[in-house]
Every structure is written in structure tokens, then in C-alpha cells.
VOGU-3710 file (C-alpha; in Angstrom, 3 decimals, decimal comma):
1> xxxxxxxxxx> -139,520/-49,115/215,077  -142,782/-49,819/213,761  -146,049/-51,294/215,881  -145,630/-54,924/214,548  -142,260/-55,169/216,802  -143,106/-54,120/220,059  -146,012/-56,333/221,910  -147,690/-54,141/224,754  -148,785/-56,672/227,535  -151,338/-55,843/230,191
11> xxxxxxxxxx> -151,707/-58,514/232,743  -155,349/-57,256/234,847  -157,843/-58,554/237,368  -160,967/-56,448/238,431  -159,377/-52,750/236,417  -162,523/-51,949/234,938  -162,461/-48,494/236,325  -158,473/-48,121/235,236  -157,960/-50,497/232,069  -159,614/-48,348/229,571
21> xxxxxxxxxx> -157,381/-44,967/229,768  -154,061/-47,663/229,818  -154,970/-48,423/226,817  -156,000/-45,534/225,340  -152,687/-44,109/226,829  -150,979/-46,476/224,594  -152,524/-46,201/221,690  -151,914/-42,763/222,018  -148,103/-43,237/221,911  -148,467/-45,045/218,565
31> xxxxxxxxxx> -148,748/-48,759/220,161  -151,698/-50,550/218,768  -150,412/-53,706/219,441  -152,100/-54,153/223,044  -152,468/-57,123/224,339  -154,701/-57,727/227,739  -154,498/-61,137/229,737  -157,172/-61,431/232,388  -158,118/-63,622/234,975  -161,034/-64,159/235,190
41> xxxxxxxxxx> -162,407/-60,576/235,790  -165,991/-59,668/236,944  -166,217/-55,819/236,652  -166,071/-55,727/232,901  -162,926/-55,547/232,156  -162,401/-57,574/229,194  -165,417/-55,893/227,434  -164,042/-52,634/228,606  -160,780/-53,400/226,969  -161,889/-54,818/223,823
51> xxxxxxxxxx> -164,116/-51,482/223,448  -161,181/-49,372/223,440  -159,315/-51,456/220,658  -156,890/-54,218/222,822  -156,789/-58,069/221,994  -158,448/-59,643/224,846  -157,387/-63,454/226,262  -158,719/-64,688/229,662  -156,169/-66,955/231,028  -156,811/-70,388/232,227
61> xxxxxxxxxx> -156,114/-69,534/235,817  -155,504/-66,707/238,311  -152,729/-65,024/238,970  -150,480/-62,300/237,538  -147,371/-64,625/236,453  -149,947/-67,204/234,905  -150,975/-64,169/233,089  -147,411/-63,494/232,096  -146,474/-67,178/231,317  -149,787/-67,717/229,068
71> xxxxxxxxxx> -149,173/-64,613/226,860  -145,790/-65,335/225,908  -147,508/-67,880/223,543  -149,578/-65,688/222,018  -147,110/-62,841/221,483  -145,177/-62,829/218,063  -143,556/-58,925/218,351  -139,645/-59,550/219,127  -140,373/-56,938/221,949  -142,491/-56,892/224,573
81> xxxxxxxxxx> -144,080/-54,015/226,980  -145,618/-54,903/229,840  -147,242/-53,108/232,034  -150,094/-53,227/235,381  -153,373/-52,026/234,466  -154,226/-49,797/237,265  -153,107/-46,763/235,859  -150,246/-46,206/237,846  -147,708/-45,965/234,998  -146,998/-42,997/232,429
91> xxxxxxxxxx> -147,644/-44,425/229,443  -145,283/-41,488/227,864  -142,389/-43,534/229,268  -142,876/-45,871/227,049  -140,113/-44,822/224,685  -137,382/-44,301/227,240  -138,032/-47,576/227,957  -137,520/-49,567/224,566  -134,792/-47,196/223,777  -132,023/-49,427/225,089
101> xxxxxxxxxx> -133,403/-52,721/223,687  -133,586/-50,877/220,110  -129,971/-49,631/221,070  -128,783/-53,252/221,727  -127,221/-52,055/224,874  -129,773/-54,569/226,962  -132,012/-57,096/226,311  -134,225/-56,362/229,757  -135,148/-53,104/231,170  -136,264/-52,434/234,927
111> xxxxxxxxxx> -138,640/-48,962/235,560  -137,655/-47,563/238,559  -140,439/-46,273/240,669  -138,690/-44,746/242,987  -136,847/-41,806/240,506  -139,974/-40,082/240,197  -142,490/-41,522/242,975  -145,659/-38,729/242,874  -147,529/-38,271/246,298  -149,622/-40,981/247,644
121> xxxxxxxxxx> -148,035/-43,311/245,121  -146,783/-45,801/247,776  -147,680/-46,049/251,684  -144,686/-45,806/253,948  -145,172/-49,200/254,891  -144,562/-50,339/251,009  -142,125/-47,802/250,471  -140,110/-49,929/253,355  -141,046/-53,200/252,227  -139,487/-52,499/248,228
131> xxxxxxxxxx> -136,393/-51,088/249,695  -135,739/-54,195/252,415  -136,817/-56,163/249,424  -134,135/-54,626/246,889  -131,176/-54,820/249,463  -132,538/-58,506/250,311  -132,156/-59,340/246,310  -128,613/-57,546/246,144  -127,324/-59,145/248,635  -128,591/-62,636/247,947
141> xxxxxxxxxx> -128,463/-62,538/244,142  -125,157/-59,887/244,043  -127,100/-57,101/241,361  -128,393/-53,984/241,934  -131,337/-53,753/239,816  -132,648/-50,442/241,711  -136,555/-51,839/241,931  -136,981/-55,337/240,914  -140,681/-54,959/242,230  -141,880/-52,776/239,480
151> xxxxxxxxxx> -144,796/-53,734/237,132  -142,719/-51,746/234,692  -141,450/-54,153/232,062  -139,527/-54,185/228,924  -137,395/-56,863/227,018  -137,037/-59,141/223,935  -139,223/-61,641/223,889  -136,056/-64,417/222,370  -134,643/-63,438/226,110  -137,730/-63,868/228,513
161> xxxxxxxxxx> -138,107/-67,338/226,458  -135,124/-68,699/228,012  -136,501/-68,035/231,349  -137,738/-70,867/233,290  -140,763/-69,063/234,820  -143,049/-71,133/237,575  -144,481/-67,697/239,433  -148,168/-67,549/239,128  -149,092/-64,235/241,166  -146,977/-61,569/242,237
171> xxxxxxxxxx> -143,331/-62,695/242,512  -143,231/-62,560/238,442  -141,114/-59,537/239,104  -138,748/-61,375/241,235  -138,836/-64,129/239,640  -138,032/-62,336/236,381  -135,078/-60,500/238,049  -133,441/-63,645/239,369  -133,422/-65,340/235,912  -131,914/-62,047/234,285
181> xxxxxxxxxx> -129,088/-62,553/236,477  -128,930/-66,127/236,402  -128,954/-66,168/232,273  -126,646/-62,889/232,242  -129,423/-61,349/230,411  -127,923/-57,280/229,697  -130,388/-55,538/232,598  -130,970/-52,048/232,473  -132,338/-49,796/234,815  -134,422/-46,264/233,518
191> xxxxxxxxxx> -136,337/-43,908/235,491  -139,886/-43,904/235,363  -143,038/-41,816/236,960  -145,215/-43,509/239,532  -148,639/-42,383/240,096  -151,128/-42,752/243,359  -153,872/-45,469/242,393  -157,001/-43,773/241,197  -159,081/-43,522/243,798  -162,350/-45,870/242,075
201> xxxxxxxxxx> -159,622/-48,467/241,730  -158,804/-50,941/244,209  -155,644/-52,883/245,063  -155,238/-56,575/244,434  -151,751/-56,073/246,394  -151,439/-57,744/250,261  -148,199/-55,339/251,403  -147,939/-58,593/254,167  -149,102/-62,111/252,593  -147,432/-61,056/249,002
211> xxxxxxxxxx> -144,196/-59,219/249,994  -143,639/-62,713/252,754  -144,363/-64,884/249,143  -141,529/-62,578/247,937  -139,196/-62,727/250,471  -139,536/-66,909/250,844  -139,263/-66,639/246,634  -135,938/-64,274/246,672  -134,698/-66,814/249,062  -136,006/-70,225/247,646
221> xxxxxxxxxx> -134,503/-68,727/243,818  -131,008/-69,000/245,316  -131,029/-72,358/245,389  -130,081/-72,788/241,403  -128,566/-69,161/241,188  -126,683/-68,362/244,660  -126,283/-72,497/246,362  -123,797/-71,291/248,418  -126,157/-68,717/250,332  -129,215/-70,980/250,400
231> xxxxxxxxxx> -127,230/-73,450/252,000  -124,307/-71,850/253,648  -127,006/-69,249/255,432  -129,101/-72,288/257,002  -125,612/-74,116/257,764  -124,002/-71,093/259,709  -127,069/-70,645/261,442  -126,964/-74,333/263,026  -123,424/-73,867/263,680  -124,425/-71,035/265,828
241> xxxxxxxxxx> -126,489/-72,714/266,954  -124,986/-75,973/267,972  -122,066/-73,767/269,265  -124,532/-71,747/271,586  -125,461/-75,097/272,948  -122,195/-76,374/273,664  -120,899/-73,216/275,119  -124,200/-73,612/277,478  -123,489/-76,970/278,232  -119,697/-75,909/278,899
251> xxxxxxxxxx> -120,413/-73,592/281,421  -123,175/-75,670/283,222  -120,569/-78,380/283,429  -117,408/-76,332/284,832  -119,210/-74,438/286,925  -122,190/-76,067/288,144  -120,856/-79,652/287,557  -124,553/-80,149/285,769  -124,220/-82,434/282,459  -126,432/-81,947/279,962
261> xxxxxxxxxx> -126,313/-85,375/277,835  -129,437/-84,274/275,815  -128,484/-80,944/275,196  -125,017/-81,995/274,163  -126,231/-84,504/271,613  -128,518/-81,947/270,252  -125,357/-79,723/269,803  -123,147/-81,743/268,261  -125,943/-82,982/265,269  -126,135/-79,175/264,674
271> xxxxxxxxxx> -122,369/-78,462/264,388  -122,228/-81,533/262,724  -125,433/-80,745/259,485  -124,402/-76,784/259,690  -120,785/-78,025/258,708  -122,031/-79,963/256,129  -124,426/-78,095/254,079  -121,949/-75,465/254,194  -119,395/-77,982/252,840  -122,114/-78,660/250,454
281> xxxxxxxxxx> -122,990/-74,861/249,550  -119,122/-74,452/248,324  -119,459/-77,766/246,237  -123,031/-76,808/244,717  -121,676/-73,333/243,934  -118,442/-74,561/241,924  -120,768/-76,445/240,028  -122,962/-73,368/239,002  -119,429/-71,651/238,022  -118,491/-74,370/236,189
291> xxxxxxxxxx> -121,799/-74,670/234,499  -122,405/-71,454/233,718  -118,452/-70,914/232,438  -119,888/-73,906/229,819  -123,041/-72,362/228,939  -121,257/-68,661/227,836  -118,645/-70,901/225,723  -121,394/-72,873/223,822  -123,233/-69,460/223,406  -120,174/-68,262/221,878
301> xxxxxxxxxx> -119,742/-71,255/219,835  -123,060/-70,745/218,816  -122,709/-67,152/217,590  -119,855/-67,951/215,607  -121,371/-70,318/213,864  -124,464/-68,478/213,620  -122,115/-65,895/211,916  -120,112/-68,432/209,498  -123,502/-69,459/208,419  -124,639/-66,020/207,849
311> xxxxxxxxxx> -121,432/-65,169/205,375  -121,700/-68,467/203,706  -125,013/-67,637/202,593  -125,020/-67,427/198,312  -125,619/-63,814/197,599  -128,129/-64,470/195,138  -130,847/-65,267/197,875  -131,344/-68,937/197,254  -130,653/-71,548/199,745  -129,046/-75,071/198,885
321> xxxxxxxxxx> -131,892/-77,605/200,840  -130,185/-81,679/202,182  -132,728/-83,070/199,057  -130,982/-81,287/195,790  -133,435/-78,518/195,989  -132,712/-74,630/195,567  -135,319/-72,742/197,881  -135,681/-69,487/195,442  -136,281/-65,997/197,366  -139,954/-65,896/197,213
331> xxxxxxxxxx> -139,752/-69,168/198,981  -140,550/-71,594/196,583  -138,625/-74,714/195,293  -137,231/-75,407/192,059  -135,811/-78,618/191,101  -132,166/-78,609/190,702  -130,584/-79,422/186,977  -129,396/-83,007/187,813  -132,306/-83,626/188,780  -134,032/-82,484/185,893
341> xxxx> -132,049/-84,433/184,169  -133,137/-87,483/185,496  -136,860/-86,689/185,415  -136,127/-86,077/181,896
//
């Protein structure tokens, strides 16, 4: 591995007091390729950054998946490290996690927090949130990614490109978690150390407006990678519902002789839409199968050929171009001998 292939990204807003010794810790490890995305910081931390040898870009907006989504146009390196700024990550980790993208055995790789979380690192009340948050994403998007919350990134920047990323602030993560398993992108999972927040930094982290955004995201994702939970879940839930209703009205009827017209109307509609988006969650979700059974075959089709091309290729290094012309190693273009011919 050299430094040109491995891109390390720093999303930050207001980690003036933190941003310098990330760095630093990077550079350090041999990384000199460290790229910082900021939005819009007021504390110095662009100058900061520059000062202790990072390539600085503010972002057009706010927001850490803005940050996230900007950068992968300015990133070249076919792998990518990214990282928060705060100081809360061992940078010595670093090569644990690249090793199984340089390995080939994944293309993505998760840090879990929680294998080595140091005192102080999280409150209780976050500790709870992640881990309702993790069993929320297994059971809605069927993986077990261990943290899908951590700031702790690394992958291959030809896989994060087929993404279809819209998150602008926190629920990157999630975001970038859902399309792992809705590509089949090879996820792995490797320990990491978590650190307590210096105590001259503060938190840009709301443990109650951002981890509802992640909850309503985790849920709202389903729709293209689970259908038959978004759907079924809000149809079963009317069918309850409607069937609470009409077991109301049912009793008021037989044993009170009390009708409740309204109430009854308002029981059968539920029944009714609950019964059909679930009809309509098992329809939507044989149409993901089917769709994603045709993706992996072109993908394969595309490999092979990929391959066939690859073998084909003269051994002499030159490359027959559509026009007549032979593209020679160094990369420039010789006129073919018919051709010469004819000039001649």
C-alpha cells in the first residue's frame, strides 16, 4: 500500500480544539493524503487544518453527509478513510481497518465502538440509543452490522460510488449501511477503540432530534430495500386496528344493543387499506427479488466480459482503436500500415 491509494476523509464543523492532533495522528501512521471537508466552520478550523499539512475544502452547505457526498468528487485514492474530527478515534486503527479491503475479503468496513468503548466515551443514554438503533436496523434491514452508527469508515471508493446517497447530516452512517446491504456490498465488521470527547471540544450530536432523524431514516430506507416491512408494518397495524374497532362495535351491539354506524365504517376502511398495502408489500417485495436476482446476473455478465476482454488483450501492450489506429504503450498513436499506405 502506498499513500496515493488510500484517501483519509475528515468531515468537521467547529473541531478547532480537536482537528489538529487527527491529523497529526494520521500523518503519523504514514497517511499524508488527508483530506478535511468543512462546513462552514468559525473556530478556525480550516486554518488549523491546513497548518498541520491536510487539503482543506469548505463545502457548499452544512451538514455531515453533504460533507461526505461533496468529497467523493474530489477524492481520486481507490480507498477511502473516513473518520470524525473530534478526536474520538485511534488513529493506530487505521491499519486493521484497510486490512480487509487490501485483502479483498470486503469492499466496506464498519468500526465497532462498542469492542473497546474507554470510560466516559458514551452517556448511558447514547449507549441505549446505538443499541435500540442496531437491533432496529437488523431487524428491518435483516444484517447485523454490530454499530452502523460509527464515524469509523473504510471502503473503496468504486463501491460508495454506486451508492445513491441523499443524507445531509447525521444519518450518513445509516444511510451508508442500508445501501451496503441493498447493493450486497462485502461488509465487514473490526474492532476499534473509542475515546471520551476531549473535554475543550464540544458535541455537534442531539442524542434526541438526531437519533429520531435516524430512526424515521432506518424506517423511510426500507421502502426500496425491505417494501414488505415499510408497508406490511403500517398495514398490520390498521388491521389491528380496524379489528379492535369491530370487536368494540361487536360487543356494544350484542350486549348493549348500541350500533355504532360511524365506528363501524371507520373499521371496515382500516381492515380494508391494512389488507391492501400488505397485499401490496408482498407484490413490491417480489419485485426487489426479482430485480435484484437481475442486477447480480448482469454484474456477472459484466465480469466475464470484463475478463474476456482482459485475456484478449495483445501482449505486446498496444491496443487496436474503432479508427485503424494502434494506441502504443506510452499512450501515443501511430498510424496503422494501410493507412500509411494510403497517405503515401
Amino acid at each position: 500500500m502506498t499513500d496515493s491509494q488510500v484517501c483519509v476523509l475528515v468531515p468537521t464543523y467547529q473541531e478547532g480544539e480537536t482537528i489538529g492532533r487527527v491529523v497529526d495522528g494520521f500523518r503519523e501512521q504514514g497517511f499524508d493524503n488527508v483530506l478535511v471537508v468543512d462546513g462552514h466552520s468559525t473556530d478556525g478550523t480550516q486554518d488549523i487544518a491546513r497548518e498541520h499539512g491536510a487539503r482543506v475544502i469548505e463545502q457548499s452547505r452544512t451538514g455531515k453527509g453533504q460533507a461526505v457526498r461533496e468529497a467523493l468528487d474530489y477524492i481520486t485514492a481507490p480507498y477511502v478513510l473516513m473518520i470524525d474530527g473530534d478526536a474520538t478515534y485511534d488513529p493506530a486503527d487505521a491499519p486493521a481497518m484497510l486490512e480487509p479491503l487490501l485483502d479483498g475479503r470486503a469492499q466496506h468496513v464498519i468500526g465497532d465502538r462498542f469492542a473497546d468503548m474507554r470510560p466516559g466515551a458514551m452517556t448511558r443514554l447514547n449507549r441505549m440509543g446505538n443499541r435500540f438503533i442496531n437491533t432496529a436496523f437488523e431487524v428491518i434491514h435483516g444484517r447485523n452490522f454490530g454499530d452502523i452508527l460509527s464515524g469509523y469508515r473504510a471502503f473503496t471508493l468504486d463501491s460508495v460510488r454506486r451508492f445513491e446517497l441523499t443524507a445531509n447530516g447525521f444519518t450518513i452512517e445509516t444511510e451508508l449501511a442500508v445501501e451496503c446491504v441493498k447493493h450486497r456490498v462485502t461488509t465487514a465488521v473490526v474492532p476499534v477503540s473509542y475515546h471520551s470527547r476531549p473535554d475543550e471540544s464540544d458535541t455537534n450530536l442531539s442524542p434526541f432530534s438526531d437519533g429520531g432523524r435516524i430512526i424515521v431514516a432506518l424506517y423511510a430506507l426500507a421502502k426500496t430495500n425491505n417494501p414488505l416491512f415499510y408497508f406490511g408494518s403500517v398495514g398490520i397495524l390498521l388491521v389491528l386496528v380496524g379489528a379492535t374497532l369491530a370487536g368494540y362495535v361487536g360487543i356494544e351491539w350484542f350486549t348493549r344493543n348500541i350500533s355504532h354506524e360511524a365506528i363501524a365504517v371507520v373499521s371496515g376502511v382500516a381492515i380494508l387499506l391494512g389488507a391492501q398495502l400488505l397485499a401490496f408489500g408482498v407484490l413490491s417485495d417480489m419485485v426487489v427479488v426479482v430485480n435484484r436476482e437481475q442486477t447480480r446476473r448482469l454484474e456477472e455478465l459484466n465480469d466475464r466480459l470484463a475478463a474476456h476482454f482482459d485475456e484478449s488483450r495483445p501482449d505486446d501492450g498496444r491496443r487496436e482503436r474503432a479508427d485503424g489506429e494502434r494506441e502504443s504503450p506510452a499512450g501515443d498513436y501511430e498510424r496503422s500500415p494501410l493507412e500509411r499506405d494510403e497517405r503515401a
